[in-house]
C-alpha atoms as a printed R data frame, in Angstrom:
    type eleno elety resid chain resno       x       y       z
1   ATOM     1    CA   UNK     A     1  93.956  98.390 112.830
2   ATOM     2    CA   UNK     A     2  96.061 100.600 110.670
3   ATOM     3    CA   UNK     A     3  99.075 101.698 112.872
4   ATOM     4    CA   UNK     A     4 101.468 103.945 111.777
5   ATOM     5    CA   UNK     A     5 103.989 106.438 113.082
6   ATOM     6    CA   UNK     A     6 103.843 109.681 111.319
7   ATOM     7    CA   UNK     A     7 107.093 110.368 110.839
8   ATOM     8    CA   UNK     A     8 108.192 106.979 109.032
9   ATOM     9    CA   UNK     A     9 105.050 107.965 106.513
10  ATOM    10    CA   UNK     A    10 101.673 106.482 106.840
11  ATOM    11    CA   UNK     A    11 102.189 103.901 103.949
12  ATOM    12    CA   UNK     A    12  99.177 104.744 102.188
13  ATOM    13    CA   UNK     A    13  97.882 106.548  98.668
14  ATOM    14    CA   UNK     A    14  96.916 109.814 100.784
15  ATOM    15    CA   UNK     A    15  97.962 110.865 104.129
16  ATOM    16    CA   UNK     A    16  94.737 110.523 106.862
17  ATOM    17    CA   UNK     A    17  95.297 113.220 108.597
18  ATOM    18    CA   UNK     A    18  93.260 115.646 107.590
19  ATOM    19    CA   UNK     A    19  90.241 113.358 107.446
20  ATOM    20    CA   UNK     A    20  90.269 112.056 110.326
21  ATOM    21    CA   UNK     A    21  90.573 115.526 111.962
22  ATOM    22    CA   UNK     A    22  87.155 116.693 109.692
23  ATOM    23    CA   UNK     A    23  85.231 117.716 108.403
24  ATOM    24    CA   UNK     A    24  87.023 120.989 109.402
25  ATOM    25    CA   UNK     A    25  85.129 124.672 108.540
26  ATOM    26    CA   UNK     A    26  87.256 126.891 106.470
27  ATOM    27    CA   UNK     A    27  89.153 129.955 107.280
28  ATOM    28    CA   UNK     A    28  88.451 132.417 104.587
29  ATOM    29    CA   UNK     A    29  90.784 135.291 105.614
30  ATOM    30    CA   UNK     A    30  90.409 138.659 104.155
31  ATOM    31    CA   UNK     A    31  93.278 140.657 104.616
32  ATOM    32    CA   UNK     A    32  95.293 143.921 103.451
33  ATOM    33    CA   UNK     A    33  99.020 144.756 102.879
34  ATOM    34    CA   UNK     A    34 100.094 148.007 104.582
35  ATOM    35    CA   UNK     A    35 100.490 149.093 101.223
36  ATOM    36    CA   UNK     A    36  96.745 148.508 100.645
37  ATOM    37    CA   UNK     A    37  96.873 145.487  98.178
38  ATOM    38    CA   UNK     A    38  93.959 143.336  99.341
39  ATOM    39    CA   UNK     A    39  94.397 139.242  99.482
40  ATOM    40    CA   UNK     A    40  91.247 136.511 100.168
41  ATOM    41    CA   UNK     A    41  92.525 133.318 100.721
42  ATOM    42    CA   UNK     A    42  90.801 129.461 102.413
43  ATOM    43    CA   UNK     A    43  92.637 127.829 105.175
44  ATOM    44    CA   UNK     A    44  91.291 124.369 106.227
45  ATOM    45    CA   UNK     A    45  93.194 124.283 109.576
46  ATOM    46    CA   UNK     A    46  90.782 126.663 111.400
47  ATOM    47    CA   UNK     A    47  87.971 126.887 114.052
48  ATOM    48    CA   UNK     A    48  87.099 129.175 116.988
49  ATOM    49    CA   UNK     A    49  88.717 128.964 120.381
50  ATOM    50    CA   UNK     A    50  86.833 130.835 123.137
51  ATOM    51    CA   UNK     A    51  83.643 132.813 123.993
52  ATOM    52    CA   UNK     A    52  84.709 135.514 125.839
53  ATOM    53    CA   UNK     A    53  86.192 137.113 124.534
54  ATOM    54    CA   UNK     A    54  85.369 135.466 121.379
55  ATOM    55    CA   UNK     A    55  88.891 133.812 119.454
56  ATOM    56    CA   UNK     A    56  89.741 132.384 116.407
57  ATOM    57    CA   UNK     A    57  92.391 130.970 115.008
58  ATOM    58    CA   UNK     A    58  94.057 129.561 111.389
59  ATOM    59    CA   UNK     A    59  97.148 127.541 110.858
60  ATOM    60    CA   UNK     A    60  99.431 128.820 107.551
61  ATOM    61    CA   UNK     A    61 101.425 126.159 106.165
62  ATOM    62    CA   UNK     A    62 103.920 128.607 105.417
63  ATOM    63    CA   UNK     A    63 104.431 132.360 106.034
64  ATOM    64    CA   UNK     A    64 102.053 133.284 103.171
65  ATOM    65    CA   UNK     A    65 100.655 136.772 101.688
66  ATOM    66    CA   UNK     A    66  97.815 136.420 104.302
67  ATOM    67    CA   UNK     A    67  99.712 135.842 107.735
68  ATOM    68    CA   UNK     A    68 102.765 138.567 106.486
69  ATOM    69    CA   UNK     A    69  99.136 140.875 106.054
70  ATOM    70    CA   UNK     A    70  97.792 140.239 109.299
71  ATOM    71    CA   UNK     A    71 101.003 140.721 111.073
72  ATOM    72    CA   UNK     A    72 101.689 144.153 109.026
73  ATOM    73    CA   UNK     A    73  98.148 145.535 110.349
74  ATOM    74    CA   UNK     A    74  97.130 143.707 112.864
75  ATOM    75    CA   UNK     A    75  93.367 143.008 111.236
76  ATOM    76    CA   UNK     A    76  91.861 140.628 108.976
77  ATOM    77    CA   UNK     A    77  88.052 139.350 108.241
78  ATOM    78    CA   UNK     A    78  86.635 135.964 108.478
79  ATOM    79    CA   UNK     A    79  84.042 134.763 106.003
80  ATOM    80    CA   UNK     A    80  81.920 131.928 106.175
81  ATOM    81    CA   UNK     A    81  82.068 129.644 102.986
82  ATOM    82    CA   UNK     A    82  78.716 128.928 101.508
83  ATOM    83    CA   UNK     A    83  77.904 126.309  98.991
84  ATOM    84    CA   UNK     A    84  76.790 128.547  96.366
85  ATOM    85    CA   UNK     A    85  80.661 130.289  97.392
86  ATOM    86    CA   UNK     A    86  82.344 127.260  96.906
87  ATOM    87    CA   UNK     A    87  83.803 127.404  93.652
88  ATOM    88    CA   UNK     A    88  85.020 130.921  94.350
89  ATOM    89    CA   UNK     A    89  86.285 129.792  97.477
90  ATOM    90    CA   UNK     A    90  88.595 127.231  95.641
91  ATOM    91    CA   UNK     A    91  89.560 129.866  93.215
92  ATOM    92    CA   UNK     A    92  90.609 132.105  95.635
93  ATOM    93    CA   UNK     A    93  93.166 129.494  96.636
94  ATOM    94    CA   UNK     A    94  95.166 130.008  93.688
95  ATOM    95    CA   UNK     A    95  99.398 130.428  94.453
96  ATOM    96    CA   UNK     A    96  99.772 133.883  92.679
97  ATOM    97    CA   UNK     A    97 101.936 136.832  93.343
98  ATOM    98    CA   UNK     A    98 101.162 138.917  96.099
99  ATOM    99    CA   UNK     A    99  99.202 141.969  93.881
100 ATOM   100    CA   UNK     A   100  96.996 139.353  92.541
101 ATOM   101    CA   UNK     A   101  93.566 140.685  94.108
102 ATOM   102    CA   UNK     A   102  92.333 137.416  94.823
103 ATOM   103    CA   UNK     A   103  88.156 138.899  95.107
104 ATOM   104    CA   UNK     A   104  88.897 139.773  91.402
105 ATOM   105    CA   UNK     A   105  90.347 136.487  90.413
106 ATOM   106    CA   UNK     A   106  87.317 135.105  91.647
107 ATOM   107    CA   UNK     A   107  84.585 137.187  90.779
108 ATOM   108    CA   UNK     A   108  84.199 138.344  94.769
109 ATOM   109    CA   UNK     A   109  82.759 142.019  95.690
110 ATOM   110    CA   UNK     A   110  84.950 143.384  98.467
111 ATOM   111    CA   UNK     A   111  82.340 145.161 101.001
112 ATOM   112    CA   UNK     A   112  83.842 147.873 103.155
113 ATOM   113    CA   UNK     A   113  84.679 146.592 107.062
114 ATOM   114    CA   UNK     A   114  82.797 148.730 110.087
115 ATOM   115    CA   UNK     A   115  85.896 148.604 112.286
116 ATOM   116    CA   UNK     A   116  88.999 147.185 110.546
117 ATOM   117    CA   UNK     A   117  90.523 148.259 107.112
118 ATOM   118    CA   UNK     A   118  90.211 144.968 105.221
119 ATOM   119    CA   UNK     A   119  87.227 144.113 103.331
120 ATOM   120    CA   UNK     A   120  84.727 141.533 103.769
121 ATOM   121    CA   UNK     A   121  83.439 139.245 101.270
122 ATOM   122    CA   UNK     A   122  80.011 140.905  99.983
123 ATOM   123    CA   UNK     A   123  78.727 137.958  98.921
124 ATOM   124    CA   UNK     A   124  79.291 136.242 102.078
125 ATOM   125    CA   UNK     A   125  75.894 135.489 104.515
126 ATOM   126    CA   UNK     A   126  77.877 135.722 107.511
127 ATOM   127    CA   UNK     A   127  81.683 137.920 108.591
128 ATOM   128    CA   UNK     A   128  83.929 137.941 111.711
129 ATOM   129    CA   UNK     A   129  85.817 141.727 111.752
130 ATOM   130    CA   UNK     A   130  88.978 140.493 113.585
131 ATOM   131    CA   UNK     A   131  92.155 141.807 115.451
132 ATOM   132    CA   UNK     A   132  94.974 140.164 115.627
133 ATOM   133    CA   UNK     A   133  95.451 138.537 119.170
134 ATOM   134    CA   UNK     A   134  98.460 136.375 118.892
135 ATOM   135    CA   UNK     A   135 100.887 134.551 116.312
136 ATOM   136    CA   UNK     A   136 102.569 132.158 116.998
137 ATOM   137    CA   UNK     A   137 104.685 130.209 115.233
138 ATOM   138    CA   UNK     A   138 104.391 125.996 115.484
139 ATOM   139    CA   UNK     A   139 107.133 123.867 116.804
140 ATOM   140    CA   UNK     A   140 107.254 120.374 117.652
141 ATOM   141    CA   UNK     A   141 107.557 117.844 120.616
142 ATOM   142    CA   UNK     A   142 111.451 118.253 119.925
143 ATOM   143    CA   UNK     A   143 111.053 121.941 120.413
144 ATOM   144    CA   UNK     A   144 112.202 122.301 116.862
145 ATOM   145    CA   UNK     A   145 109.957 125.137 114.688
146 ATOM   146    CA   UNK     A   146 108.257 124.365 111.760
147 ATOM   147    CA   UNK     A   147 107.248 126.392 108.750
148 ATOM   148    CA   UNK     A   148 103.444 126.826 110.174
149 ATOM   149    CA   UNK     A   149 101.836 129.997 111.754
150 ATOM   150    CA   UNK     A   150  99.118 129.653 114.028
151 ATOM   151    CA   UNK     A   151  97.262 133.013 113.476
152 ATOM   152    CA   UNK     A   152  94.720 133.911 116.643
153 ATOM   153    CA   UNK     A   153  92.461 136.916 116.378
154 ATOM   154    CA   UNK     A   154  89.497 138.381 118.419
155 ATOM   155    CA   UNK     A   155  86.291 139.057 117.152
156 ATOM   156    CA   UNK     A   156  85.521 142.751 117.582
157 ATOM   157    CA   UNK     A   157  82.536 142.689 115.237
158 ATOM   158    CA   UNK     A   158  79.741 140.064 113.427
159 ATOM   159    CA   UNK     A   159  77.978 140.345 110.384
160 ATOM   160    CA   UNK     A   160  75.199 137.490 110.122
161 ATOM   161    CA   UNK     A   161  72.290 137.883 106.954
162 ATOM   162    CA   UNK     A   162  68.830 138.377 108.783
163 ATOM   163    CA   UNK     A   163  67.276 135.399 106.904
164 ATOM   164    CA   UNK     A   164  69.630 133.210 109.045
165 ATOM   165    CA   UNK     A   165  68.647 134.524 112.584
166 ATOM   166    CA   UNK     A   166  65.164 132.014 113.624
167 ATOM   167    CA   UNK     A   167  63.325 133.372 116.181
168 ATOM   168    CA   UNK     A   168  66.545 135.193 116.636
169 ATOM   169    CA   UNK     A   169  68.370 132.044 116.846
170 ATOM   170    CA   UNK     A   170  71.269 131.578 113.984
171 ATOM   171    CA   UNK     A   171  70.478 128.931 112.117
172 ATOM   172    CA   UNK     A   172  73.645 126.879 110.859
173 ATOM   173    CA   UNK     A   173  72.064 124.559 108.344
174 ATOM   174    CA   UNK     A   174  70.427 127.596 106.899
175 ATOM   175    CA   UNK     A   175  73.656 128.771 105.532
176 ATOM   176    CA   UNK     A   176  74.651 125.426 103.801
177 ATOM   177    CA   UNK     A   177  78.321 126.324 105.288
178 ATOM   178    CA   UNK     A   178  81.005 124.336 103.188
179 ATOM   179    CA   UNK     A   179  83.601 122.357 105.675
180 ATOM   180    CA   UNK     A   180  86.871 120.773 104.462
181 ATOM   181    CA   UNK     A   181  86.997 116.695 104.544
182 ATOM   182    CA   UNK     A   182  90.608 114.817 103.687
183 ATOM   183    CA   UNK     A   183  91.522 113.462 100.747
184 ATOM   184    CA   UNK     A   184  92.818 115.947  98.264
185 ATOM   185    CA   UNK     A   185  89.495 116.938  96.915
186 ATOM   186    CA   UNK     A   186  87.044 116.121  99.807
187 ATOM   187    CA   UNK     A   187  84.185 118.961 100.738
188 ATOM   188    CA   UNK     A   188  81.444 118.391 102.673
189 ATOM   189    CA   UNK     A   189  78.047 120.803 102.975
190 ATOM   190    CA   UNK     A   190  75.810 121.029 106.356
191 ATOM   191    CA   UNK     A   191  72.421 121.002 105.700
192 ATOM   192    CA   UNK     A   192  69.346 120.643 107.910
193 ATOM   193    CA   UNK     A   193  68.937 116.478 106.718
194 ATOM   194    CA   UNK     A   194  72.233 116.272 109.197
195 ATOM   195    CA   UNK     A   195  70.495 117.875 111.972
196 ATOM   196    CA   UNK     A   196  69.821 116.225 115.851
197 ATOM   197    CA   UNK     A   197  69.634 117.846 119.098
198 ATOM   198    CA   UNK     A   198  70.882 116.594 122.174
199 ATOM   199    CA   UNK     A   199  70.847 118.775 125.245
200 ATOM   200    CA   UNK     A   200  73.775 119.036 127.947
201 ATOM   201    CA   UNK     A   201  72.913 116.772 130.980
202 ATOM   202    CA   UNK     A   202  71.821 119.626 133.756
């Protein structure tokens, strides 16, 4: 066994972390200035946190464009990465200034939100409308804060393409959803080869 303590470095050519803690899906956040300048950017430390009501949540390794956004106005938009949105997705990861319009940059179409002001991504299958819940920023065992923003939101609406509701069932394979491995260029795609069912024990 490998052992190593994280903060004395984990003595090899790429830190583990992230994939062992993956594949991960991706936050794509859609979000808008209170000015009105729009910003699209991937965050690989995300998932959803509750059912009822329904949460989710991204971690911002630093108080970017997108967090400063969210805080400003209280809304943002998740949308679901699809392989055929992957390169897009990476370009929309770019470090530019904050009136880059990152759906531009990228070759996105912004689609009008039904119940918050930022857009969602047009192009995308599937959309989470969100308001901002909570934000909190990280700290450690020590107590001591870290640059990193944990950004929680509730789901107040759901956009999901018809051809990906079975029988009325959302089908995740359908989508081919992109999900973040480790390593610094690792992806990974979901597709129904990777599918098995195993039902809860009643």
């Amino acid at each position: 066994m490998h052992f190593y303590q994280p903060s004395q470095g984990h003595r090899l050519p790429h830190d583990p972390f992230n994939a062992i803690v993956g594949p991960r899906p991706i936050g794509w956040i859609s979000s808008q200035s209170s000015a009105g300048l729009l910003n699209l950017a991937p965050y690989s430390f995300f998932n959803a946190f509750n059912y009822t009501p329904p949460l989710i949540g991204f971690s911002s390794i630093g108080y970017k464009d997108t967090v400063r956004n969210i805080e400003q106005t209280g809304e943002f938009v998740w949308n679901l990465v699809t392989r055929d949105l992957a390169e897009a997705m990476n370009l929309s990861c770019a470090a530019v200034a904050p009136e880059v319009n990152e759906f531009e940059l990228a070759g996105l179409t912004p689609q009008a939100s039904n119940l918050v002001k930022p857009p969602r991504v047009a192009d995308c299958p599937v959309a989470f409308e969100c308001k901002l819940s909570q934000l909190i920023r990280l700290r450690g065992a020590n107590g001591v804060e870290v640059d990193s923003w944990l950004v929680l939101g509730e789901v107040i609406g759901v956009h999901i393409a018809e051809n990906l509701l079975i029988d009325g069932v959302y089908d995740t394979a359908a989508a081919h959803p992109v999900l973040r491995g480790g390593g610094p260029a690792d992806y990974f795609e979901i597709d129904v080869a990777q599918r098995f069912r195993m039902f809860r024990p009643r």
